[in-house]
C-alpha positions, -999 to 999 in steps of 0.1 A, spaced: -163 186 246 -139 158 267 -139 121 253 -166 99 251 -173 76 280 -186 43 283 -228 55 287 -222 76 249 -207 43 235 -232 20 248 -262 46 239 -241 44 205 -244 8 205 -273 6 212 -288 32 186 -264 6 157 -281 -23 167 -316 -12 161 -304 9 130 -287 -28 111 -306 -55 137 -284 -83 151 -280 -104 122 -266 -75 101 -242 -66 129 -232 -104 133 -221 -100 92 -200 -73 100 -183 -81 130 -174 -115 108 -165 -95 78 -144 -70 104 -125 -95 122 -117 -113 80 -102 -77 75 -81 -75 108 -68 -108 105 -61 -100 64 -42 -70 74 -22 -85 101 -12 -114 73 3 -87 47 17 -68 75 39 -100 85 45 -113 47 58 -75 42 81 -82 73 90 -111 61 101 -94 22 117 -65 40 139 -93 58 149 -111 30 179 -101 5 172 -86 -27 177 -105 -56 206 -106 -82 191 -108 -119 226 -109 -138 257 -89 -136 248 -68 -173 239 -37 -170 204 -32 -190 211 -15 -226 184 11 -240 186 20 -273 166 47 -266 188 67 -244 219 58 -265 203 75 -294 195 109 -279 228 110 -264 241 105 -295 222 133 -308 232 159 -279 266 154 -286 262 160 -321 243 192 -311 271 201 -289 299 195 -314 281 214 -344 277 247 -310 310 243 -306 321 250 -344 
C-alpha cells in the first residue's frame, strides 16, 4: 500500500481516456485550467481586500428601537423585583 507511481498513473490515464475519448478530456482540461485560473483571480482580489482599510460609514452609532424597548422593559421588571 505505498504511493502510486508513474506506470499506475499512466495505466490510470490511459483507462480515462478511453472511458470520456479525447475530445471529452480536451473539454475538461479547458474547463479545469478556467477554474484554476478563476480561483487564483479571487484568491488575489481577496489579497488585495484584506490589504486595503476598512471603511468609515459615519461617526453615529446605529439606533435600534428594538433593543431600546426591551431594555426598557427589563428595567421595569427589575424595579417592580426590587419593591
Amino acid at each position: 500500500m505505498g504511493s502510486m507511481g508513474i506506470r499506475e498513473l499512466v495505466i490510470i490515464l490511459v483507462v480515462v481516456l478511453l472511458i470520456f475519448g479525447t475530445k471529452k478530456m480536451a473539454n475538461i482540461g479547458s474547463d479545469l485550467g478556467r477554474a484554476v485560473k478563476g480561483f487564483k483571480q479571487a484568491m488575489s482580489e481577496g489579497e488585495q481586500e484584506d490589504n486595503t482599510p476598512p471603511k468609515q460609514l459615519g461617526t453615529k452609532d446605529a439606533e435600534f428601537p428594538e433593543v431600546k424597548k426591551t431594555e426598557a422593559a427589563a428595567k421595569t421588571a427589575e424595579t417592580e423585583t426590587k419593591a
